[in-house]
C-alpha positions in Angstrom: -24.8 -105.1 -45.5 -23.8 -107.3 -47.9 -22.7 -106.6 -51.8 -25.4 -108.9 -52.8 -27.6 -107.3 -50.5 -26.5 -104.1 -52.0 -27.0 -105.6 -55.6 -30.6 -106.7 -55.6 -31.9 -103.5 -53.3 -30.2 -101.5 -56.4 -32.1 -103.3 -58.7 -35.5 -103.1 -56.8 -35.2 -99.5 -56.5 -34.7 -99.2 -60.4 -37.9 -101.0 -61.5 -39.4 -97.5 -61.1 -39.5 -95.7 -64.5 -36.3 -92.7 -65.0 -37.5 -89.5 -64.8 -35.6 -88.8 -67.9 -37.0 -90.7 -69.8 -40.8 -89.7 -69.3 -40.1 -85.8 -69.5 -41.7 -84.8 -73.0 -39.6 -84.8 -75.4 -39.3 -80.9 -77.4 -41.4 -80.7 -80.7 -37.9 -81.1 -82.5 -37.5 -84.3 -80.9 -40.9 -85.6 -81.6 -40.4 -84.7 -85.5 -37.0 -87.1 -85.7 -39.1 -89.7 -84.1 -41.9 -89.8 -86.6 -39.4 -89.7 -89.4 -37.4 -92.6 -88.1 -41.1 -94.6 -87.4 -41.8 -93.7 -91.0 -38.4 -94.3 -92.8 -37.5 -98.1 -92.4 -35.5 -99.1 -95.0 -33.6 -102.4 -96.2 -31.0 -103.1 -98.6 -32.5 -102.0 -101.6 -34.6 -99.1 -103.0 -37.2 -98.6 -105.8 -36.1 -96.2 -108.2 -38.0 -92.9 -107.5 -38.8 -94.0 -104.4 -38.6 -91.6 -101.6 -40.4 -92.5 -98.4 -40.0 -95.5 -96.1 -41.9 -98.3 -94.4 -44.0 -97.3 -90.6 -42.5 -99.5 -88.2 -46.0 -100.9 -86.6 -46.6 -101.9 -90.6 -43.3 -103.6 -90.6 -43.8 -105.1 -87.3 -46.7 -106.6 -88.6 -45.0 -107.7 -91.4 -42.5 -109.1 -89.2 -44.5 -110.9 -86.9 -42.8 -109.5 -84.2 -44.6 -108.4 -80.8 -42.5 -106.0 -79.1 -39.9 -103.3 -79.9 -37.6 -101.1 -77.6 -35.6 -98.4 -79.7 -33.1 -95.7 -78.3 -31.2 -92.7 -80.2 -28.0 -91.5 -78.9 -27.2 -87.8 -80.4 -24.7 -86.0 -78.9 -23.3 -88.0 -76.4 -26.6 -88.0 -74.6 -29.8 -90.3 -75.5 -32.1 -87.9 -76.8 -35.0 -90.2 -77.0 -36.1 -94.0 -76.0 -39.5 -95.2 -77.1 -41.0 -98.3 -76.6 -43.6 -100.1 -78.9 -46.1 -103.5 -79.1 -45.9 -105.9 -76.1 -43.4 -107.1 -73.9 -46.3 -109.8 -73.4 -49.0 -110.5 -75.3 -51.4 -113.0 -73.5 -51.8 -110.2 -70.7 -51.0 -107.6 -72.8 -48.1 -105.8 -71.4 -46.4 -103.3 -73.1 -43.0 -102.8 -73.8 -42.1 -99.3 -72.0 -38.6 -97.9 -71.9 -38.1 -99.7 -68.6 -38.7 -103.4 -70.3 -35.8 -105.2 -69.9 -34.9 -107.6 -73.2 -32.1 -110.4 -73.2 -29.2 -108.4 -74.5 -27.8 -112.0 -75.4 -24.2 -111.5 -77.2 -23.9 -108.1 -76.4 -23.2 -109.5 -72.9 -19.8 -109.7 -74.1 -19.5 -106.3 -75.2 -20.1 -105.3 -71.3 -18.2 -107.9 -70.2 -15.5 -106.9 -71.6 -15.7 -103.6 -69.7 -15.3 -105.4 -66.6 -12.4 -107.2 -67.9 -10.5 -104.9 -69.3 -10.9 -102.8 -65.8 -8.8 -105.5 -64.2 -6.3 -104.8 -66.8 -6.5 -101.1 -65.6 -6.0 -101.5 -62.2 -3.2 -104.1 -63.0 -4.5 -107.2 -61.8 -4.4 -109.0 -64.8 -2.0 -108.5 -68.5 -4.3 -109.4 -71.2 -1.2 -110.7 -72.8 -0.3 -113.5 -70.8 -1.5 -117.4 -70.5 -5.0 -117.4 -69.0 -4.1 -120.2 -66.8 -2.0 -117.4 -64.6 -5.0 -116.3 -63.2 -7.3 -118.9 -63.7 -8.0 -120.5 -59.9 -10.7 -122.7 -59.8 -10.9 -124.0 -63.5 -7.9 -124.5 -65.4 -7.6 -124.5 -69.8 -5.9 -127.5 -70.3 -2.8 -126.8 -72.2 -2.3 -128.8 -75.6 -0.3 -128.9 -78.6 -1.9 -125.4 -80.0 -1.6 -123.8 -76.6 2.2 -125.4 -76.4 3.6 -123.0 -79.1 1.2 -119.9 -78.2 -0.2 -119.3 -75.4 -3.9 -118.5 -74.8 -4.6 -114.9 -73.4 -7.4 -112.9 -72.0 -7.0 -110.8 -75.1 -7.4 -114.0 -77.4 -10.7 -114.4 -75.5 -11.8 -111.2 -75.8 -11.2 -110.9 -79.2 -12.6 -114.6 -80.6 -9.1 -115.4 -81.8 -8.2 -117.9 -79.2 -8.9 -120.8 -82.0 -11.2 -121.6 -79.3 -14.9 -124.4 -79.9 -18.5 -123.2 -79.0 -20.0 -120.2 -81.1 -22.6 -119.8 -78.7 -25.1 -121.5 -76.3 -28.8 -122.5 -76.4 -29.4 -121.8 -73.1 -32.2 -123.6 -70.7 -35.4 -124.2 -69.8 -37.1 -123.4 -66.4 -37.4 -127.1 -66.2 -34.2 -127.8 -66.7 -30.9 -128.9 -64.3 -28.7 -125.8 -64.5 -24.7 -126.8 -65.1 -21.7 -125.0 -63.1 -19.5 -123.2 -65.3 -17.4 -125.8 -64.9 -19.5 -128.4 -66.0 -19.9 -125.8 -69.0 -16.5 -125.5 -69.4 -15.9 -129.2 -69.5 -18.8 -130.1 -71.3 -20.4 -132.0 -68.4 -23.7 -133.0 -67.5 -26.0 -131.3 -67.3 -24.4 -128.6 -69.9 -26.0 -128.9 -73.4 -22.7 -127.7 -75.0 -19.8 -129.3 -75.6 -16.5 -128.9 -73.9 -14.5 -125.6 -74.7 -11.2 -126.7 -76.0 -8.9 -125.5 -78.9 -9.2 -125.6 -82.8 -6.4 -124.2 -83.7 -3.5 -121.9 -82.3 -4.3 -118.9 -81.1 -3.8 -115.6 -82.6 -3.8 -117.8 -85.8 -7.3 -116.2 -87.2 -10.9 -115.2 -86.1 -13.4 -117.7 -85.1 -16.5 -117.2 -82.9 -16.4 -118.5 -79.8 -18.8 -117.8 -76.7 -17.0 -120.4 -75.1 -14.1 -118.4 -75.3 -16.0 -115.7 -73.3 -17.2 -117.6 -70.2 -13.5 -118.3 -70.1 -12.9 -115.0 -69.1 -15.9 -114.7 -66.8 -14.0 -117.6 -64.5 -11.1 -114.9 -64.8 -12.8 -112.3 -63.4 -14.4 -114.3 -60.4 -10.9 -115.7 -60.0 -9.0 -112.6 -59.5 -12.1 -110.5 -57.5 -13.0 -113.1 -55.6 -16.6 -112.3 -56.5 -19.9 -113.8 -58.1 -20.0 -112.5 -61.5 -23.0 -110.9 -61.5 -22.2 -108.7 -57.7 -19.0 -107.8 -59.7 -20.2 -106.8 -62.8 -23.4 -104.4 -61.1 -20.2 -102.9 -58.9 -18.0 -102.4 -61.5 -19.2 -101.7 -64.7 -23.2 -101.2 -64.7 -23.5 -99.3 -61.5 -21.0 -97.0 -62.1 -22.2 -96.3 -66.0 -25.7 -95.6 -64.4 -27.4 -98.9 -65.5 -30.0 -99.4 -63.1 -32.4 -101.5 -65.2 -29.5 -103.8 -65.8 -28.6 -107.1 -64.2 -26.2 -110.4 -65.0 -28.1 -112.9 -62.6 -29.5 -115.8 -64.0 -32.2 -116.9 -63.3 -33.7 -113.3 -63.3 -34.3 -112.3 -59.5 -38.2 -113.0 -59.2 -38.5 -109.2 -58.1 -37.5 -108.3 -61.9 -40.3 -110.8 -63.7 -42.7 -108.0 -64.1 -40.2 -105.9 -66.3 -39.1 -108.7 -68.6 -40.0 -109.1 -72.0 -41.4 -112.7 -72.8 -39.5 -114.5 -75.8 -41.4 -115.1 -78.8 -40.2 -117.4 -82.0 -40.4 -116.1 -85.6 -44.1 -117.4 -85.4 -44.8 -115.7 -83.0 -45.4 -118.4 -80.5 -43.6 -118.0 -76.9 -41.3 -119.9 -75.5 -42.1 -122.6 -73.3 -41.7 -120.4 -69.6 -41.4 -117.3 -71.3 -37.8 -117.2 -71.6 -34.6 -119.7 -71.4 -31.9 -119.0 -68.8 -28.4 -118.6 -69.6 -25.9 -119.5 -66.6 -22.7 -118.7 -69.0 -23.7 -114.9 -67.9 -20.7 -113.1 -69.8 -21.4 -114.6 -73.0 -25.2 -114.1 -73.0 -26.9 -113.3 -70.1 -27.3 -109.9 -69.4 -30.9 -108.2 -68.9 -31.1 -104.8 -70.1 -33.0 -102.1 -71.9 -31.6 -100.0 -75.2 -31.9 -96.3 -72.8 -29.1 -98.3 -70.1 -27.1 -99.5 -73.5 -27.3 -95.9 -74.9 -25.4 -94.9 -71.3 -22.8 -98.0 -72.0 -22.6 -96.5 -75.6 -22.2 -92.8 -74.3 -19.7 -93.9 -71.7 -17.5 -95.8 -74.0 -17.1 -92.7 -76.1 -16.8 -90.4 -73.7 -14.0 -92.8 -72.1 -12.0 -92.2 -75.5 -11.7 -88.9 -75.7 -10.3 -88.9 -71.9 -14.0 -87.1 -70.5 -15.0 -90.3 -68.1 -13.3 -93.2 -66.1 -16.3 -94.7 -64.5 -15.2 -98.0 -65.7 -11.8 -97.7 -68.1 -9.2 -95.2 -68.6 -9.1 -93.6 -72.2 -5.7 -95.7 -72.8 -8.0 -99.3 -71.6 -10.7 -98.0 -74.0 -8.7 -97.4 -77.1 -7.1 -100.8 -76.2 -10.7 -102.4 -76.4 -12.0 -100.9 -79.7 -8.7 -101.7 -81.7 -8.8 -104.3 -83.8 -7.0 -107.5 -83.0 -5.4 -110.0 -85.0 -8.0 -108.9 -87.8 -9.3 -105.7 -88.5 -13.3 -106.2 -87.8 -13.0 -107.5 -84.0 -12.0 -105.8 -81.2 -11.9 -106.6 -77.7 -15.9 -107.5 -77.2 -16.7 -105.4 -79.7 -16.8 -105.2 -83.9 -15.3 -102.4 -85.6 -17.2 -101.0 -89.0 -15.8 -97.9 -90.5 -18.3 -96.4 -93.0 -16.8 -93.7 -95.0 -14.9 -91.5 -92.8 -16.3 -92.5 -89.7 -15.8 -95.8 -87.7 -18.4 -97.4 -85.0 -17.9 -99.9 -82.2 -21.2 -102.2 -82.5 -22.2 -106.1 -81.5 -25.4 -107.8 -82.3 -27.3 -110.7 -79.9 -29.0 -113.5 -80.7 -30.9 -115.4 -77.6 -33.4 -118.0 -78.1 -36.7 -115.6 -78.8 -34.4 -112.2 -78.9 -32.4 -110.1 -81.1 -30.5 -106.7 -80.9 -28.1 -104.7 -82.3 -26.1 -101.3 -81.3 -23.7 -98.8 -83.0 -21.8 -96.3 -81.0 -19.8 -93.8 -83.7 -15.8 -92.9 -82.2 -16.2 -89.5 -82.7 -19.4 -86.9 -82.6 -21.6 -89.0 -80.4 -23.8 -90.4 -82.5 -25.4 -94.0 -81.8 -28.4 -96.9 -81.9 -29.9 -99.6 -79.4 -32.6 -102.1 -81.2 -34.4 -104.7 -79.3 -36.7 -107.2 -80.0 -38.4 -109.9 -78.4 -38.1 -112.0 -81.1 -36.1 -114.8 -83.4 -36.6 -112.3 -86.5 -34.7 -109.5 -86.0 -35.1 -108.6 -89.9 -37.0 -104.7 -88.2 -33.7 -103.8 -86.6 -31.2 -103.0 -89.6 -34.5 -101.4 -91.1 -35.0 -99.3 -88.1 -31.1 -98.7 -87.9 -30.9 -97.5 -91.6 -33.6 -94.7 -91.0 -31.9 -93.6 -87.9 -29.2 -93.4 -89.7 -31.3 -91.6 -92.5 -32.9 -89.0 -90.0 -29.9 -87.8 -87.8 -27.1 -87.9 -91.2 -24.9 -90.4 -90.4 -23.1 -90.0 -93.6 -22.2 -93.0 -95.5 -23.3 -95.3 -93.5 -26.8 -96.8 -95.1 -26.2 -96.3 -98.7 -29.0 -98.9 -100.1 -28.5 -100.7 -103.6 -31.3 -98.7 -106.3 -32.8 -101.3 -108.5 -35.6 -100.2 -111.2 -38.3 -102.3 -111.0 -40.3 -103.7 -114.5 -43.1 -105.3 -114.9 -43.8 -108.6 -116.4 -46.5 -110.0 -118.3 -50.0 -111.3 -116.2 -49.1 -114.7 -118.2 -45.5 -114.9 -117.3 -46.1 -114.2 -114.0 -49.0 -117.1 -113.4 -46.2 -119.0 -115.0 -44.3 -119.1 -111.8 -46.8 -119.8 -109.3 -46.4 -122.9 -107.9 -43.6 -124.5 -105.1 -40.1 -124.8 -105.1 -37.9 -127.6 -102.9 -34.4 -126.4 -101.9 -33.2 -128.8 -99.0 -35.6 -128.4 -96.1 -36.7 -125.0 -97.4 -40.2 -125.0 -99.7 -40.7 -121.8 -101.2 -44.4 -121.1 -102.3 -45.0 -118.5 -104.9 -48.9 -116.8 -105.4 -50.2 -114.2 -107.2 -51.9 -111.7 -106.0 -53.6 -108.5 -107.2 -51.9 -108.6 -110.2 -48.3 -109.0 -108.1 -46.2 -112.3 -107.3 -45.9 -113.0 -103.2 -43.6 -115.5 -101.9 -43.5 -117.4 -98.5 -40.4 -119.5 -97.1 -42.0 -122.9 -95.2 -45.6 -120.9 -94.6 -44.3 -118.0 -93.2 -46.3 -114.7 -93.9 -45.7 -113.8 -97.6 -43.9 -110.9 -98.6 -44.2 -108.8 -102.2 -41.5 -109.5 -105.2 -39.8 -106.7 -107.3 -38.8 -107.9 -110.8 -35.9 -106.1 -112.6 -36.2 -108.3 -115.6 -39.2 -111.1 -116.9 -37.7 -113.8 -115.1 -34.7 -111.4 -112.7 -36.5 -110.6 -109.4 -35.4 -109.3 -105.6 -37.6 -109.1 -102.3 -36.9 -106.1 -99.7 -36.6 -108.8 -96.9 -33.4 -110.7 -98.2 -30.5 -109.2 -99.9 -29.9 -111.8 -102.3 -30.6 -112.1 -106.3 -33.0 -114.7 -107.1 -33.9 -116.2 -111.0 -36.1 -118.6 -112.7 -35.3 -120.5 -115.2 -36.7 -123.3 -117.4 -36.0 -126.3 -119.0 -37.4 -127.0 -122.6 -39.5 -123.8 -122.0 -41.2 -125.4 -118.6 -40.3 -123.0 -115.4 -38.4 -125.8 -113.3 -35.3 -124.0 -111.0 -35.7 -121.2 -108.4 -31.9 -119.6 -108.9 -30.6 -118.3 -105.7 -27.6 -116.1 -105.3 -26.4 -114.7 -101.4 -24.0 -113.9 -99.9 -21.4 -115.6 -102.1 -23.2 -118.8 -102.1 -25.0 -120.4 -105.8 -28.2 -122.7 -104.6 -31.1 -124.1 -106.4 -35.1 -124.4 -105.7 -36.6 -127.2 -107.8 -40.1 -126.8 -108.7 -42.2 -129.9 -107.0 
């Protein structure tokens, strides 16, 4: 039988829910649960304040439809839970077996399966790409002349490499080679991927740089991506709900989570496809990245080689060139303790994870969605719940309140580019809403200084000859201005 045969028969078998994760969980369990669905958190806290948002509330809030959470204690996931729909219109829920595009955390796995053909010495992540690069070639340059580009540049986004990331396509849509991706060739609705700048120079973002090194590891096994990947890395870490193959094998279509937009509109045939695979197009659910997260800690303490060798796995969670990025992964250290984590970002999806070094702790969010504001909430009150120490320590503001005059004297819209910013009162309490979007509540810390729980930025009127006129907007380092139309 064949490996592809072998592939999909895998995959069919593992539609079936995990007996795992439908055994009741102890009362102990259950407890953590309700405090995590009843401690979201963002950036800030009231002063005196000592509960948290319910996630269905927040979801609300959110707009979004469907969320998949799982809880990795101990070097085992003690708990996966599913919530709202993985489709609305027929009103499917989103169970623990509903698979969501993982989108950039592709690359995380991805580099799994590269880093194993550095294990087994069929590749040095050191040296030129283009000496094992078979049926695509990077074309050298004037960067490339001095320094060459190497699977570790790739792996680590500082190959001075083009592309950030990819759009993806539509069902109705011609689907490119990754050649023609690589090239920037019709029908590919990206550029080509070409250098910047030297590499090793600095980090820059690139998912080009990624599907790069998936033509590597076709090149040297000799295999379709996807058959390599499910041998090699997802099969082996136990990831049955888990595939690369785009488009999704039809057999999987009753699993997948449609795509929404902030609005909470669907996509146009549910979901775009992504052919660039390594970079964006892995199917999965947050209980199989809890066993990827597991695995990779287990791997570096020397307790498991399913896919890399403690020595491999060290290699991929230190950082390179700069100290936040590793090798497919981001490194955060938050107080004494460091964590290996990578967010996505697909058209209609966003997720995040966090696997600690040491003591086995970790988080898997998903959401069908473009907001993806729920999943630092839901993070922080994981991280709440189980004592991660030091790592959500939330900005206390005291809140005041102004005048019922002062605050009527804001109402009204503000223009800052393409943004329109509307603010209302109501009961007594100023709302705003960005370009109609759902309104959300505003927390003043002086008459005119206010914040929202939403948006960690500080925001301030001011007036002109005693007439409210400018929205002042600081974030993220950035000064911007809303005039009042």
């Amino acid at each position: 039988m064949s490996r592809i045969a072998l592939y999909l028969i895998a995959f069919i078998s593992a539609t079936a829910p995990l007996a795992a994760q439908n055994t009741p969980y102890s009362k102990e369990v259950e407890e953590k649960i309700k405090r995590v669905e009843n401690g979201l958190a963002g950036w800030v806290k009231l002063e005196g304040s000592t509960g948290g948002w319910n996630l269905q509330e927040r979801m609300k809030t959110h707009n979004i439809h469907g969320v998949s959470v799982a809880v990795i204690h101990n070097y085992k996931v003690e708990w996966a839970k599913g919530y709202g729909f993985a489709d609305t219109a027929d009103k499917r829920p989103v169970t623990t077996n509903t698979l969501f595009q993982a989108a950039s955390i592709s690359k995380s796995l991805n580099a799994m399966g590269v880093l194993q053909l550095a294990d087994k010495k069929q590749i040095d992540i050191h040296k030129n790409v283009n000496d094992y690069l078979k049926s695509w070639k990077f074309p050298e340059d004037s960067f490339t002349n001095t320094t060459k580009l190497t699977t570790a540049h790739l792996l680590s986004h500082t190959g001075g490499l083009t592309i950030h990331g990819f759009p993806g396509y539509s069902w109705t849509d011609s689907i490119p080679t990754d050649n023609q991706i690589l090239d920037g060739q019709r029908p590919a609705n990206t550029r080509a991927v070409r250098s910047q700048f030297a590499p090793g120079t600095k980090y820059q973002y690139s998912g080009g740089g990624t599907t790069i090194s998936k033509k590597i590891i076709m090149d040297v096994s000799g295999q379709e991506y996807d058959v390599y990947m499910w041998n090699q890395v997802l099969g082996p870490i136990g990831m049955s709900n888990s595939f690369y193959k785009q488009p999704p094998p039809p057999q999987a279509f009753k699993v997948l989570a449609t795509a929404y937009r902030a609005n909470g509109q669907p996509l146009k045939g549910n979901f775009h496809i992504y052919p660039e695979q390594a970079a964006d197009g892995l199917w999965t659910t947050p209980y199989d990245l809890g066993l990827y997260i597991i695995e990779m800690q287990l791997s570096l303490q020397g307790k498991s080689n399913k896919v890399l060798s403690k020595e491999m796995a060290t290699t991929m969670v230190t950082p390179y060139v700069e100290k936040h990025n590793g090798l497919g992964v981001f490194i955060e250290t938050k107080g004494d303790q460091k964590y290996f984590n990578h967010g996505g970002a697909n058209e209609g999806f966003r997720c995040q994870y966090y696997g600690s070094f040491e003591n086995g702790n970790g988080v898997v969010v998903m959401v069908n969605s473009d907001n993806g504001s729920i999943i630092g909430e839901i993070i922080n009150s994981v991280a709440t719940v189980y004592g991660w120490k030091d790592f959500y320590n939330p900005i206390v503001k005291k809140e005041v309140k102004p005048s019922l005059e002062k605050l009527k004297s804001y109402e009204g819209n503000y223009q800052l580019g393409a943004n329109k910013f509307t603010f209302t009162l109501q009961n007594d309490r100023l709302f705003v809403s960005q370009n109609g979007n759902k309104a959300v509540p505003m927390y003043f810390t002086s008459d005119d200084t206010f914040f929202i729980m939403e948006v960690n930025a500080e925001l301030q009127f001011t007036a002109t000859d005693g007439k409210i006129d400018t929205l002042f907007i600081k974030q993220n380092g950035g000064e911007y201005k809303a005039k009042r139309i």
